[in-house]
C-alpha positions, 0 to 999 in steps of 0.5 A: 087641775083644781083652783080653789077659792082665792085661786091656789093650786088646790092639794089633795088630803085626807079627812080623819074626822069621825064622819069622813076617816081617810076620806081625801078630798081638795083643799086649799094649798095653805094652812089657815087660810079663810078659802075654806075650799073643799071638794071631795076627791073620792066617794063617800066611804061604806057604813063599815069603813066609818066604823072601823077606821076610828077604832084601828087609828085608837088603837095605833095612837095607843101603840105610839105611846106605849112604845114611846113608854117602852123606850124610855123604861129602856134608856133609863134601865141603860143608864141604871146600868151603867151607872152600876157597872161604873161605880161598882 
């Protein structure tokens, strides 16, 4: 068991900095807190790992908004449609 700075259960999360991608580490359980409570819960991550990881999460969040675009070329393609088929 962790306590943190104002003596709060500390949560385990994870760092998505350039510096510490996926990294976890012990914070303080509420958000916005001034605690600033931090502890690392795992060792530091290879040069390699640093290098990487940016890159692949890039690349996910790029994937995320083309398939939002995509389905939304989708719903309105069925609108249009419809839309035709109706009012044919």
């Amino acid at each position: 068991m962790v306590l943190c700075f104002c003596g709060n259960m500390a949560s385990v999360r994870t760092s998505w900095t350039n510096k510490n991608p996926g990294r976890h580490f012990w914070g303080c359980p509420i958000e916005g807190s001034k605690c600033r409570f931090i502890g690392w819960y795992d060792g530091p991550m290879c040069e390699r790992s640093k290098a990487i990881i940016p890159g692949l999460l890039r690349t996910i969040n790029k994937l995320k908004a083309q398939t939002t675009r995509l389905k939304i070329y989708l719903l309105c393609s069925w609108i249009f449609f419809v839309f035709v088929l109706v009012y044919k």
